[in-house]
C-alpha positions in Angstrom: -31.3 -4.9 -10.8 -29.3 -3.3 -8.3 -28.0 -4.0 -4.9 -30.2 -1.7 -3.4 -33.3 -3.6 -4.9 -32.4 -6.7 -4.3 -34.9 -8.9 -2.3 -31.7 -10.6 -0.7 -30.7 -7.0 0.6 -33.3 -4.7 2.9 -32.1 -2.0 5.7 -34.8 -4.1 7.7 -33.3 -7.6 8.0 -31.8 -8.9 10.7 -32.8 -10.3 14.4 -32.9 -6.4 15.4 -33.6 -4.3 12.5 -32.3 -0.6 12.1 -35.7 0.6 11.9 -36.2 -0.4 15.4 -33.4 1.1 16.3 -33.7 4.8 18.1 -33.0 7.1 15.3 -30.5 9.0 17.1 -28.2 6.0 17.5 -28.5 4.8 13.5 -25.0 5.5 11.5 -26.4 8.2 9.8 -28.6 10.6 12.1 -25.1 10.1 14.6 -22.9 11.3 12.0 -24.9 14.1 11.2 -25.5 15.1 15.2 -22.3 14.5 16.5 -19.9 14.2 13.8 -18.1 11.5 11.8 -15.2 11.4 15.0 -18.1 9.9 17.1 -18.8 7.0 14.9 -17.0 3.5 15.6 -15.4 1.9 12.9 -18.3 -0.6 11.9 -20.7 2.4 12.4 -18.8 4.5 9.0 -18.4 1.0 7.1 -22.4 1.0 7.6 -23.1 4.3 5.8 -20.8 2.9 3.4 -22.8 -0.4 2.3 -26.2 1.2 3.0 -28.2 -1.9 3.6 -27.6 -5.1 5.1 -28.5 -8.4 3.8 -30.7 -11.5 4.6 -30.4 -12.2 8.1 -28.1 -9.5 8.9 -29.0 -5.6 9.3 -26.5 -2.9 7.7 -24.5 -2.4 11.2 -24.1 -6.7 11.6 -22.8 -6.8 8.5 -20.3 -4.1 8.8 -18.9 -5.2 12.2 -18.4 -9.0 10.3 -16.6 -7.2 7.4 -14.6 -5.7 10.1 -14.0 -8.9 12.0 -13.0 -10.9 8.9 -10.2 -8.1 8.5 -9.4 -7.8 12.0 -9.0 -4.0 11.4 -10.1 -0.9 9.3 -6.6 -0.3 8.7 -6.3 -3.5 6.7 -8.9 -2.2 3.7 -6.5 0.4 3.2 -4.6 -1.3 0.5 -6.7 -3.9 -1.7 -7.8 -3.2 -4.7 -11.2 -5.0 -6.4 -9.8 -8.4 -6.8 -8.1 -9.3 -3.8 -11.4 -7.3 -1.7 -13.7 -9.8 -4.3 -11.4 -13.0 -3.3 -11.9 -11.9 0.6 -15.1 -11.5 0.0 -16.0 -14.7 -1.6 -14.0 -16.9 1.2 -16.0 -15.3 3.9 -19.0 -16.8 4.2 -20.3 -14.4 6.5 -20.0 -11.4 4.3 -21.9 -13.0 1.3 -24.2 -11.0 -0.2 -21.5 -7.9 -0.6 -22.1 -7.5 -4.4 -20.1 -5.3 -6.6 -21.8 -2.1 -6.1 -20.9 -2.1 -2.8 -17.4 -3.2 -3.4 -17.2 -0.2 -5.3 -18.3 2.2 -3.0 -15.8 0.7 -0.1 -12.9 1.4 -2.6 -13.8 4.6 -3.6 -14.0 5.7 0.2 -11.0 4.0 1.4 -8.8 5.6 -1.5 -10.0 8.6 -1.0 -9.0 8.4 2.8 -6.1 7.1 1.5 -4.6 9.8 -1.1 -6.0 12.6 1.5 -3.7 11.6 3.9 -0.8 9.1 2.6 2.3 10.0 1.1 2.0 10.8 -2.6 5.3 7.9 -2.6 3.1 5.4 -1.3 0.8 5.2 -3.8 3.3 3.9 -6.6 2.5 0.4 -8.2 6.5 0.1 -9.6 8.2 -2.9 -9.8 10.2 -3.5 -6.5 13.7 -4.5 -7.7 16.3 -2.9 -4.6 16.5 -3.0 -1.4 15.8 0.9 -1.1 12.5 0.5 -2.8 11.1 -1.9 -0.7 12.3 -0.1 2.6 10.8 3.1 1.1 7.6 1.5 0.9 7.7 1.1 4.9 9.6 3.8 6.0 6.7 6.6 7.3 5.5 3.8 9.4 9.2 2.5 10.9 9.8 6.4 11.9 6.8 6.4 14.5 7.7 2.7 16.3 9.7 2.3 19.2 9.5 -1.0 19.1 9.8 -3.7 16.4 7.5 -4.8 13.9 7.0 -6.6 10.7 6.1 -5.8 7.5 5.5 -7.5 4.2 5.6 -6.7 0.6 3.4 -9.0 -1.4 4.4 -9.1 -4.8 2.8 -10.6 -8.7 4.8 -11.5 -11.3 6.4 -8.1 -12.1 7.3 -7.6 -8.8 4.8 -4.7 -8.5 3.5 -4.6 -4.0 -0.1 -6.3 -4.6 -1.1 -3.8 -1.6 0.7 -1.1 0.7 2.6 -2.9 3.0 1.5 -2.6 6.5 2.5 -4.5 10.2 1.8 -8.4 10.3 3.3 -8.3 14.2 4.2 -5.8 16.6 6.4 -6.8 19.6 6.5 -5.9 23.1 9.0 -4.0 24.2 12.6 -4.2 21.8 11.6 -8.0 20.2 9.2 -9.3 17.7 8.4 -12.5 15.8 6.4 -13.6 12.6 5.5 -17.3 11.8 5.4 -18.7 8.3 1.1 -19.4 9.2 1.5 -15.7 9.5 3.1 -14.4 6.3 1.8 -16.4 4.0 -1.6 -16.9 4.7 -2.3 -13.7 2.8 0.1 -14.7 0.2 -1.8 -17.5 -0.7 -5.2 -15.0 -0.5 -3.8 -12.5 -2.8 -1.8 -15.1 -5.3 1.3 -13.5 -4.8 4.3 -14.8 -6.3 7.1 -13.5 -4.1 7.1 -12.1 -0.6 9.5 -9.5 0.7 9.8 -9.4 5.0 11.3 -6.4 6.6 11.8 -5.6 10.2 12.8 -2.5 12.3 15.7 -2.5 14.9 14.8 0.6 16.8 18.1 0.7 18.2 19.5 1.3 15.2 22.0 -1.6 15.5 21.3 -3.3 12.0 23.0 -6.4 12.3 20.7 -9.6 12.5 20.3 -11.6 15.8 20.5 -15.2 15.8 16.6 -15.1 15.9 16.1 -13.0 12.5 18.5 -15.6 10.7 16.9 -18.6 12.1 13.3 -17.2 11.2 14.4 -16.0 8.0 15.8 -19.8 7.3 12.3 -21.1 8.4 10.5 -18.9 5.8 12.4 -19.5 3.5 11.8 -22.8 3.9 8.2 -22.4 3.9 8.2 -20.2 0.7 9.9 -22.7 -1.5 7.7 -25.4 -0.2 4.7 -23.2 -1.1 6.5 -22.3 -4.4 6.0 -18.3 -3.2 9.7 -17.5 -2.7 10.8 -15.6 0.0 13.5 -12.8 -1.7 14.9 -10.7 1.2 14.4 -9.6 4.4 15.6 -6.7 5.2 16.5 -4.6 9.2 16.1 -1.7 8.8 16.7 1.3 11.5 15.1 4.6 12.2 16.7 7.4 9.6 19.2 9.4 10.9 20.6 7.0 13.5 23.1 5.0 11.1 24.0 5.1 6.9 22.6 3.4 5.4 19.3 2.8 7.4 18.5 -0.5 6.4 20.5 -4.1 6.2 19.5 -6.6 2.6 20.2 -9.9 4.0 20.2 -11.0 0.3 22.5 -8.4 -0.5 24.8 -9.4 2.8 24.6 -13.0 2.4 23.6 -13.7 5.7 21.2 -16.1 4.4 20.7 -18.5 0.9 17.5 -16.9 -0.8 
Protein backbone atom coordinates (compact mmCIF):
# COMPACT_ATOMS: atom_id res chain seq x y z
CA UNK A 1 0.00 0.00 0.00
CA UNK A 2 1.31 3.23 -0.62
CA UNK A 3 1.97 6.47 1.23
CA UNK A 4 -0.77 8.10 -0.29
CA UNK A 5 -3.26 5.35 0.96
CA UNK A 6 -2.15 5.04 4.11
CA UNK A 7 -4.77 5.52 6.95
CA UNK A 8 -1.84 7.17 8.99
CA UNK A 9 -1.49 9.78 6.11
CA UNK A 10 -4.67 12.06 4.86
CA UNK A 11 -4.43 15.82 3.29
CA UNK A 12 -7.25 16.31 6.03
CA UNK A 13 -5.45 15.74 9.38
CA UNK A 14 -4.42 18.03 11.57
CA UNK A 15 -6.02 20.71 14.25
CA UNK A 16 -6.65 22.93 10.91
CA UNK A 17 -6.99 20.95 7.93
CA UNK A 18 -5.99 22.07 4.29
CA UNK A 19 -9.46 21.56 3.22
CA UNK A 20 -10.45 24.27 5.44
CA UNK A 21 -8.09 26.30 4.26
CA UNK A 22 -9.18 29.08 1.46
CA UNK A 23 -8.11 27.52 -1.74
CA UNK A 24 -6.28 30.36 -2.84
CA UNK A 25 -3.84 30.25 -0.01
CA UNK A 26 -3.14 26.12 -0.33
CA UNK A 27 0.62 25.32 -1.77
CA UNK A 28 -0.69 24.38 -4.92
CA UNK A 29 -3.56 26.79 -6.27
CA UNK A 30 -0.61 29.75 -4.93
CA UNK A 31 1.90 28.26 -7.02
CA UNK A 32 -0.19 28.07 -9.87
CA UNK A 33 -1.67 31.94 -9.37
CA UNK A 34 1.29 33.58 -8.40
CA UNK A 35 4.19 31.61 -9.20
CA UNK A 36 6.69 29.18 -7.39
CA UNK A 37 8.82 32.76 -6.22
CA UNK A 38 5.77 33.48 -4.03
CA UNK A 39 5.79 30.37 -2.08
CA UNK A 40 7.80 30.14 1.36
CA UNK A 41 10.00 27.53 1.89
CA UNK A 42 7.66 25.01 3.94
CA UNK A 43 4.91 26.00 1.32
CA UNK A 44 7.20 24.07 -1.92
CA UNK A 45 8.32 21.22 0.65
CA UNK A 46 4.39 20.83 0.96
CA UNK A 47 3.71 20.18 -2.76
CA UNK A 48 6.56 18.00 -2.34
CA UNK A 49 5.22 15.41 0.33
CA UNK A 50 1.55 15.78 -0.85
CA UNK A 51 -0.23 14.88 2.35
CA UNK A 52 0.47 15.24 5.91
CA UNK A 53 0.18 12.72 8.54
CA UNK A 54 -1.87 11.87 11.73
CA UNK A 55 -2.21 14.85 13.62
CA UNK A 56 -0.36 17.06 11.32
CA UNK A 57 -1.71 18.56 7.83
CA UNK A 58 0.78 18.61 4.78
CA UNK A 59 1.94 22.38 5.44
CA UNK A 60 2.68 21.40 9.61
CA UNK A 61 4.57 18.78 8.51
CA UNK A 62 6.67 20.55 6.08
CA UNK A 63 7.46 23.59 8.30
CA UNK A 64 8.70 20.66 11.17
CA UNK A 65 10.85 19.10 8.40
CA UNK A 66 12.12 22.50 7.95
CA UNK A 67 12.66 23.26 11.64
CA UNK A 68 14.44 19.92 12.33
CA UNK A 69 16.98 21.15 9.48
CA UNK A 70 17.03 24.68 10.45
CA UNK A 71 17.14 25.54 6.73
CA UNK A 72 16.18 24.44 3.07
CA UNK A 73 19.63 24.93 2.20
CA UNK A 74 20.66 22.06 4.44
CA UNK A 75 18.59 19.21 2.20
CA UNK A 76 20.79 20.15 -0.45
CA UNK A 77 23.42 17.51 0.10
CA UNK A 78 22.01 14.17 1.80
CA UNK A 79 21.52 11.44 0.10
CA UNK A 80 18.73 8.46 1.21
CA UNK A 81 20.50 7.26 4.25
CA UNK A 82 21.63 9.99 6.14
CA UNK A 83 17.82 11.93 5.12
CA UNK A 84 16.38 8.13 6.53
CA UNK A 85 18.70 8.44 9.77
CA UNK A 86 17.32 12.27 10.20
CA UNK A 87 14.25 11.16 9.74
CA UNK A 88 14.03 8.40 12.08
CA UNK A 89 15.70 10.62 15.11
CA UNK A 90 13.03 13.21 14.62
CA UNK A 91 10.17 12.32 16.26
CA UNK A 92 8.23 14.92 14.82
CA UNK A 93 8.66 13.98 11.31
CA UNK A 94 7.50 10.33 11.71
CA UNK A 95 5.45 9.09 9.41
CA UNK A 96 7.84 10.40 6.25
CA UNK A 97 7.99 6.99 4.53
CA UNK A 98 10.09 6.22 1.67
CA UNK A 99 8.01 7.36 -1.16
CA UNK A 100 8.19 10.61 0.05
CA UNK A 101 11.87 10.42 0.83
CA UNK A 102 12.17 9.84 -2.71
CA UNK A 103 10.38 12.48 -4.10
CA UNK A 104 12.34 15.11 -1.68
CA UNK A 105 15.60 13.75 -3.28
CA UNK A 106 14.62 13.72 -6.61
CA UNK A 107 13.61 17.53 -6.26
CA UNK A 108 16.44 18.72 -4.39
CA UNK A 109 18.94 17.16 -6.89
CA UNK A 110 17.41 18.38 -9.48
CA UNK A 111 17.62 22.01 -7.99
CA UNK A 112 20.88 21.06 -7.34
CA UNK A 113 22.54 19.96 -10.83
CA UNK A 114 20.33 22.98 -12.46
CA UNK A 115 22.23 25.26 -10.67
CA UNK A 116 25.62 23.87 -8.96
CA UNK A 117 28.81 23.56 -10.39
CA UNK A 118 29.18 20.39 -12.37
CA UNK A 119 32.68 20.11 -9.85
CA UNK A 120 30.57 19.98 -6.95
CA UNK A 121 28.86 17.07 -7.62
CA UNK A 122 31.93 14.63 -7.52
CA UNK A 123 31.89 11.74 -4.74
CA UNK A 124 36.10 11.29 -5.13
CA UNK A 125 38.11 10.46 -2.42
CA UNK A 126 39.40 13.74 -0.72
CA UNK A 127 43.17 13.06 -0.32
CA UNK A 128 44.90 17.01 -0.75
CA UNK A 129 44.46 19.90 0.50
CA UNK A 130 43.30 21.41 -3.02
CA UNK A 131 40.50 18.98 -3.15
CA UNK A 132 38.97 19.70 -0.13
CA UNK A 133 39.28 23.69 -0.65
CA UNK A 134 37.76 23.07 -4.15
CA UNK A 135 34.92 21.65 -2.65
CA UNK A 136 34.18 25.13 -0.84
CA UNK A 137 35.53 27.53 -2.98
CA UNK A 138 32.19 29.02 -5.05
CA UNK A 139 30.92 29.71 -1.65
CA UNK A 140 34.34 31.45 0.01
CA UNK A 141 34.27 33.82 -3.31
CA UNK A 142 30.90 35.45 -2.26
CA UNK A 143 31.75 36.02 1.83
CA UNK A 144 33.18 39.05 3.17
CA UNK A 145 33.35 37.75 6.20
CA UNK A 146 34.43 34.36 7.73
CA UNK A 147 32.83 31.25 7.95
CA UNK A 148 33.13 27.54 8.42
CA UNK A 149 32.90 24.72 6.61
CA UNK A 150 33.12 21.00 7.04
CA UNK A 151 33.85 18.00 4.99
CA UNK A 152 32.32 14.92 6.48
CA UNK A 153 34.00 11.95 5.30
CA UNK A 154 33.39 7.57 5.25
CA UNK A 155 35.94 5.33 5.11
CA UNK A 156 37.35 6.14 1.68
CA UNK A 157 37.46 9.54 2.40
CA UNK A 158 34.65 10.25 -0.15
CA UNK A 159 32.53 14.06 1.38
CA UNK A 160 29.28 12.18 2.81
CA UNK A 161 27.50 15.50 1.63
CA UNK A 162 28.52 18.93 -0.14
CA UNK A 163 30.03 20.86 2.36
CA UNK A 164 28.23 23.90 3.36
CA UNK A 165 28.68 26.85 6.41
CA UNK A 166 28.40 25.45 10.09
CA UNK A 167 29.04 29.29 11.44
CA UNK A 168 29.15 32.55 9.95
CA UNK A 169 30.79 35.46 11.84
CA UNK A 170 30.07 38.99 12.36
CA UNK A 171 32.17 41.18 10.85
CA UNK A 172 36.14 39.77 10.11
CA UNK A 173 35.86 36.75 13.08
CA UNK A 174 34.18 33.53 13.50
CA UNK A 175 34.15 30.48 15.78
CA UNK A 176 32.89 26.73 15.68
CA UNK A 177 32.61 24.53 18.84
CA UNK A 178 33.34 20.84 18.88
CA UNK A 179 29.05 20.49 19.97
CA UNK A 180 28.98 22.07 16.63
CA UNK A 181 31.06 20.01 14.23
CA UNK A 182 30.46 16.85 15.33
CA UNK A 183 27.06 16.58 16.06
CA UNK A 184 26.44 15.85 12.49
CA UNK A 185 29.37 13.65 12.38
CA UNK A 186 28.00 11.41 14.75
CA UNK A 187 24.44 11.71 12.59
CA UNK A 188 25.96 10.80 9.31
CA UNK A 189 28.64 8.05 10.81
CA UNK A 190 31.38 9.80 9.47
CA UNK A 191 34.76 8.63 10.08
CA UNK A 192 36.97 11.79 9.55
CA UNK A 193 36.15 15.37 9.52
CA UNK A 194 37.94 18.01 7.53
CA UNK A 195 37.37 22.04 8.92
CA UNK A 196 38.17 24.86 6.72
CA UNK A 197 37.79 28.57 7.24
CA UNK A 198 38.08 31.78 5.11
CA UNK A 199 40.36 34.79 5.92
CA UNK A 200 38.80 37.35 3.78
CA UNK A 201 41.75 39.44 4.12
CA UNK A 202 43.63 37.22 2.47
CA UNK A 203 46.29 36.99 5.21
CA UNK A 204 46.53 33.07 5.55
CA UNK A 205 48.42 32.68 8.47
CA UNK A 206 46.43 31.28 11.62
CA UNK A 207 45.58 33.47 14.72
CA UNK A 208 46.13 32.28 18.00
CA UNK A 209 42.34 31.54 18.06
CA UNK A 210 42.34 29.09 14.86
CA UNK A 211 45.29 27.04 16.59
CA UNK A 212 43.71 26.93 19.93
CA UNK A 213 40.28 25.74 18.34
CA UNK A 214 41.83 23.53 16.12
CA UNK A 215 43.75 21.90 19.33
CA UNK A 216 40.33 21.60 21.03
CA UNK A 217 38.83 19.62 18.10
CA UNK A 218 41.15 17.70 17.74
CA UNK A 219 40.90 16.82 20.96
CA UNK A 220 37.35 16.22 20.69
CA UNK A 221 37.75 14.02 17.56
CA UNK A 222 40.09 11.57 18.99
CA UNK A 223 38.00 11.27 22.05
CA UNK A 224 35.01 10.54 19.69
CA UNK A 225 37.28 8.25 17.69
CA UNK A 226 36.17 10.60 14.38
CA UNK A 227 39.64 12.22 13.78
CA UNK A 228 39.96 15.61 12.89
CA UNK A 229 42.58 15.56 9.62
CA UNK A 230 43.20 19.24 8.66
CA UNK A 231 41.91 22.47 8.89
CA UNK A 232 42.60 24.49 6.35
CA UNK A 233 42.49 28.96 5.87
CA UNK A 234 41.89 29.56 3.01
CA UNK A 235 41.68 33.23 1.18
CA UNK A 236 39.61 34.67 -1.62
CA UNK A 237 41.41 33.58 -5.22
CA UNK A 238 43.34 36.09 -6.65
CA UNK A 239 44.42 37.86 -3.52
CA UNK A 240 47.54 35.56 -2.55
CA UNK A 241 49.30 31.97 -4.18
CA UNK A 242 48.44 29.72 -3.12
CA UNK A 243 44.82 30.56 -1.73
CA UNK A 244 44.65 28.35 0.95
CA UNK A 245 46.95 27.39 4.21
CA UNK A 246 46.93 22.98 5.25
CA UNK A 247 47.74 23.31 8.78
CA UNK A 248 48.55 19.53 8.56
CA UNK A 249 50.70 20.23 5.71
CA UNK A 250 52.40 23.42 7.78
CA UNK A 251 52.59 21.71 11.07
CA UNK A 252 51.10 24.26 12.91
CA UNK A 253 49.23 21.73 14.68
CA UNK A 254 49.71 17.64 15.72
CA UNK A 255 46.76 15.91 13.66
Amino acid sequence: MSEAQGAAESPDVGQNRMKDVPEQERPREKLLAHGAEALTDAELVAILLRTGVTGCNVCELAQRFLDGLTGLEKVRTWDSRTLKIFIERTPELRGIGKDKIATLLAAFEIGFRVYAPKEKLTRGAVLTPAQAVALIIDDVKHFNREGFWAIYLDKRRRPIERPQPLTLGIGAQTVIDAKTLFRRAVLFDACAVIILHNHPSGNLDPSEADLETTRTLIAAGKTMNIPLIDHIIVGTPGTCSPHYRSLRSHNDCTF
